[in-house]
C-alpha positions in Angstrom: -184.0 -53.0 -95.3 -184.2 -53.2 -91.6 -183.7 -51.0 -88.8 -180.4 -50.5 -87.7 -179.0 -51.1 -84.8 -178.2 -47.9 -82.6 -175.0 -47.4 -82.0 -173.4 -44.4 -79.8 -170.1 -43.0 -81.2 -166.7 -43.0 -79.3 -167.1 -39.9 -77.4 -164.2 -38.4 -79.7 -165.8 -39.0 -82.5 -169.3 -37.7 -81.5 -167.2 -34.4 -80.1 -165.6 -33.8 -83.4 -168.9 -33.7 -85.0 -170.6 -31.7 -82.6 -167.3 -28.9 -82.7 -167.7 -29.4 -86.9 -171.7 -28.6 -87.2 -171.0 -25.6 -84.9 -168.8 -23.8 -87.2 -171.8 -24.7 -90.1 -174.4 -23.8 -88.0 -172.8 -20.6 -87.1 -172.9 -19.4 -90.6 -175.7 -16.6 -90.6 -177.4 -17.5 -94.3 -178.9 -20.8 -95.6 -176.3 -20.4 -98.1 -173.3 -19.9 -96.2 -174.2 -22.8 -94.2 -174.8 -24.8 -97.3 -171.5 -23.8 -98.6 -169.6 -24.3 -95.6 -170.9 -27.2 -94.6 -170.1 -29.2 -97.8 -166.7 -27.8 -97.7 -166.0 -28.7 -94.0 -167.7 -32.1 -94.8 -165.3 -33.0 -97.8 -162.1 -31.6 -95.1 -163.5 -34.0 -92.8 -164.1 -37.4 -94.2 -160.2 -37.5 -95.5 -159.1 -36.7 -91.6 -158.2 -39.5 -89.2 -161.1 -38.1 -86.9 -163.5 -39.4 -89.2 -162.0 -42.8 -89.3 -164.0 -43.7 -86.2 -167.0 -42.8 -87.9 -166.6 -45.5 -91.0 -166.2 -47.8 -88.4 -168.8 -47.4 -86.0 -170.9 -47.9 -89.4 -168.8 -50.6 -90.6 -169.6 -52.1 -87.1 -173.7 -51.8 -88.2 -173.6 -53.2 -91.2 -174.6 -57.1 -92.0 -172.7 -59.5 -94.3 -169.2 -58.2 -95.1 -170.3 -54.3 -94.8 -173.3 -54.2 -97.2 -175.3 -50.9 -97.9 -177.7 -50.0 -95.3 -180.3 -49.4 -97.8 -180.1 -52.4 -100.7 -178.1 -54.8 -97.5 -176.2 -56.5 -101.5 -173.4 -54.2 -102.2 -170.4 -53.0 -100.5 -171.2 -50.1 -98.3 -168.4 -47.4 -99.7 -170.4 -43.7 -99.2 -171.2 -42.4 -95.8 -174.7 -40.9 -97.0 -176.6 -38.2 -95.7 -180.4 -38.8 -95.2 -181.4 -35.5 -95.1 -179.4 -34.1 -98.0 -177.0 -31.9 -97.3 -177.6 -29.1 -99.9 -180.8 -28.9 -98.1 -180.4 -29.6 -94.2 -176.6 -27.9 -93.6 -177.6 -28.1 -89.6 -177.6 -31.9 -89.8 -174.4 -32.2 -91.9 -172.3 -33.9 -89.0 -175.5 -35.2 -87.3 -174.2 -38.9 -86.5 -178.4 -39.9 -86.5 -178.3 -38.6 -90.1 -175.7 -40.6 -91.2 -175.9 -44.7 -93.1 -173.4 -46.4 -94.9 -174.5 -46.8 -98.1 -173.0 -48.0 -101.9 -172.5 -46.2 -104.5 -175.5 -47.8 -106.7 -178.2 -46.8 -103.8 -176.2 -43.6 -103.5 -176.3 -42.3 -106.7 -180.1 -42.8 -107.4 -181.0 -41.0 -104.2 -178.9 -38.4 -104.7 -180.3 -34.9 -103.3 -184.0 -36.2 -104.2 -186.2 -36.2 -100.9 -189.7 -35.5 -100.3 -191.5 -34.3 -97.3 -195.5 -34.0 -95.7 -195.7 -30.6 -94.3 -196.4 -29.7 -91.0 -197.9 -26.7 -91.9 -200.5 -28.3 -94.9 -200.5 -31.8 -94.9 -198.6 -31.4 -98.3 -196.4 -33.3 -100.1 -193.5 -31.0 -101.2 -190.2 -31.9 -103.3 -187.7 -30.3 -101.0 -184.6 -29.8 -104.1 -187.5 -27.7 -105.7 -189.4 -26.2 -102.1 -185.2 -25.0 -102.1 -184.5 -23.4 -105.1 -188.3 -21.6 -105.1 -187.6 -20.0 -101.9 -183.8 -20.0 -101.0 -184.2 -20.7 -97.3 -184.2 -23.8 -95.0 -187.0 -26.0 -96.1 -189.8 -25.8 -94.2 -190.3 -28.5 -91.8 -192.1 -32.0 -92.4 -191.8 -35.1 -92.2 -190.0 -37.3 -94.7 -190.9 -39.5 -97.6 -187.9 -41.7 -97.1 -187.5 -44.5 -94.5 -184.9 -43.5 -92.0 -183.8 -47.3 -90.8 -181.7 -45.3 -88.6 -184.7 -43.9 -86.8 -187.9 -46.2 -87.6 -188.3 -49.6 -88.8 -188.8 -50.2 -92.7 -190.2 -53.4 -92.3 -193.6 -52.0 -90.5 -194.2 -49.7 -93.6 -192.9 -52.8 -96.0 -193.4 -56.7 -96.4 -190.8 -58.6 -98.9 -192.3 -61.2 -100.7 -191.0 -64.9 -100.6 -193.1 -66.7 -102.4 -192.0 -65.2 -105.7 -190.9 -61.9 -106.5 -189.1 -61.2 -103.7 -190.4 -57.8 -103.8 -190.4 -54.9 -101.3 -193.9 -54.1 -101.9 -196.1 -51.6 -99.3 -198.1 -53.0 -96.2 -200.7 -50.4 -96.0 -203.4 -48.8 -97.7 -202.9 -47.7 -101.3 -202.5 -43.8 -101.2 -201.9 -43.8 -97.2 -199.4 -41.7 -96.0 -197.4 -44.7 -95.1 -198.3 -46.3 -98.1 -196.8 -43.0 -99.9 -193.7 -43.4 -98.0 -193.2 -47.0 -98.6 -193.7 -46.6 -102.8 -191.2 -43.4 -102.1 -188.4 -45.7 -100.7 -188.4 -48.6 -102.8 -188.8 -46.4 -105.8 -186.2 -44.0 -105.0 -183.7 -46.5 -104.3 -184.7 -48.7 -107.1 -185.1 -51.7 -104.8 -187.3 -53.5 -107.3 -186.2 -52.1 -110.6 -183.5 -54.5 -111.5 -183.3 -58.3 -111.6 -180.0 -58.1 -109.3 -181.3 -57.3 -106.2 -184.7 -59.8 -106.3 -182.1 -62.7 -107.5 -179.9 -61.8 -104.7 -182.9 -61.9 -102.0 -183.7 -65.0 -103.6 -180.6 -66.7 -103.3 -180.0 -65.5 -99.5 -183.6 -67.0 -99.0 -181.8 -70.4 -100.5 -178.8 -69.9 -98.3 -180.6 -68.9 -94.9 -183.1 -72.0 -95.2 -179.9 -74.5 -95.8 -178.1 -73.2 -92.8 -181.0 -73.7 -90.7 -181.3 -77.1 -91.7 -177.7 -77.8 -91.0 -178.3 -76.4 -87.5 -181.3 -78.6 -86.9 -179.4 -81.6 -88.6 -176.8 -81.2 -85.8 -178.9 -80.2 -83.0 -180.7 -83.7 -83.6 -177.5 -85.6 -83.7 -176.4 -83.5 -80.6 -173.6 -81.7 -81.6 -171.4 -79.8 -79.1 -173.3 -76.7 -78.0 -170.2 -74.5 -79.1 -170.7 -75.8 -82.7 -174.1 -74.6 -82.2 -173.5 -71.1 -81.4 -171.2 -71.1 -84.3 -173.6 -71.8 -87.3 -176.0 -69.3 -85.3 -173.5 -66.8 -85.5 -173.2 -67.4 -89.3 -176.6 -66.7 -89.9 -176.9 -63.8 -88.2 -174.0 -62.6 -89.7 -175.3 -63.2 -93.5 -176.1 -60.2 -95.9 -180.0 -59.8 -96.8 -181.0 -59.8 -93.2 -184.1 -58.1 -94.6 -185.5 -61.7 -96.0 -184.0 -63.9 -92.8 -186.5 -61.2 -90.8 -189.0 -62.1 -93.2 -188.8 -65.7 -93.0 -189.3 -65.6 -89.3 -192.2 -62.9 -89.9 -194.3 -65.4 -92.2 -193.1 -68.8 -91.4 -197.0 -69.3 -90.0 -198.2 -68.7 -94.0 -195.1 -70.8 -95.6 -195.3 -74.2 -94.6 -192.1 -75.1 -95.4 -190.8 -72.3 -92.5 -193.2 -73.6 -90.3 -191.9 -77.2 -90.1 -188.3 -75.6 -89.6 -189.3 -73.4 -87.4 -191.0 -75.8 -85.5 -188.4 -77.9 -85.4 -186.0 -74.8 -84.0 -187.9 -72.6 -82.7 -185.2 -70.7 -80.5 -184.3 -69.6 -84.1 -187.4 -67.1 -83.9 -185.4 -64.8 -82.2 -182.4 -64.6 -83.8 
């Protein structure tokens, strides 16, 4: 889980959205805009308009459009960050918007936790909601927006066994809180699928690199080059090919690829 690239909408797109979340936001209850903006939001997503959309997120997406959350499965559900039951004035917010599957999806669901401004606090907003009836007050969130912050400076994935998102800081630190929140939530640990599949792209990255530094050393064309880059930069779990180049001065077997191409650190 890395932070995505930002992408800016085809300006027809991004008007749509903006003309949409006026007629929500123009609702004069929490509950009418709730209401509305589900049902304008289910009207919207079978339009051509939206088409755009599922592309531009398509477009962001690594492998053969994986899930911007687990980067394994096919990304199939446009998902709302900040739930919209509880945030109807970010409903057609493009920033609040990931393409996510169905297995990361359902989990999350409407659950999402905030700090208060006000307190400090940590407060479950579904239940802050139904306690009060209004607009949640405002925080900041539990879960990792890769949208707007990188995951990877809250998390480390380890490679020399697990392959484990586990936190980077502190236990019981804020960031700490919201690292445990994320993984947790979105049950990036909890089964054997996603670890096995981390492991095996951790398998697949290290043999393409050394079949680029095999044919670098036998000086293949320079167009054959930029091909097998391309490959790896186009591979699902780019969470763990970050990693790689993140540690490769603690795993000695990185290091002596690395060294050997070390143009690949920036890839």
């Amino acid at each position: 889980m890395i932070r995505l690239p930002s992408v800016t909408l085809p300006e027809a797109a991004q008007t749509t959205l903006t003309n949409l979340q006026k007629v929500v936001s123009a609702k004069p209850t929490f509950a009418e805009q709730v209401a509305e903006g589900k049902r304008e939001y289910e009207l919207a997503r079978q339009r051509t308009e939206f088409k755009p959309i599922r592309q531009t997120l398509t477009d962001m997406c690594a492998g053969a459009r994986r899930c911007h959350y687990c980067e394994d499965s096919a990304a199939t559900d446009v998902e709302h960050i900040h739930p919209k039951d509880f945030y109807p004035k970010l409903v057609f917010d493009w920033e609040n918007y990931l393409y996510a599957c169905t297995r990361c999806n359902r989990p999350k669901s409407n659950r999402f936790d905030i700090h208060a401004h006000s307190t400090g606090e940590r407060l479950s907003v579904p239940a802050l909601v139904k306690a009060t009836g209004a607009h949640p007050e405002s925080g900041d969130p539990l879960l990792i927006n890769p949208r707007l912050e990188d995951p990877m400076e809250l998390m480390i994935l380890d490679l020399r066994g697990t392959f484990y998102f586990l936190p980077r800081t502190a236990k019981d630190s804020r960031e700490w809180q919201r690292a445990r929140f994320t993984i947790d939530l979105l049950l990036l640990n909890e089964e054997d699928l996603l670890p096995t599949a981390r492991a095996e792209a951790y398998g697949s990255y290290v043999a393409r690199l050394k079949e680029y530094i095999h044919d670098k050393a036998a000086g293949s064309p320079s167009e054959a080059l930029v091909h097998k880059k391309a490959a790896i930069k186009r591979m699902q779990h780019p969470t763990v090919w970050r990693e790689m180049k993140r540690q490769q001065e603690r795993i000695p077997a990185l290091q002596e690829l690395f060294t050997l191409a070390p143009e690949a650190l920036t890839w």
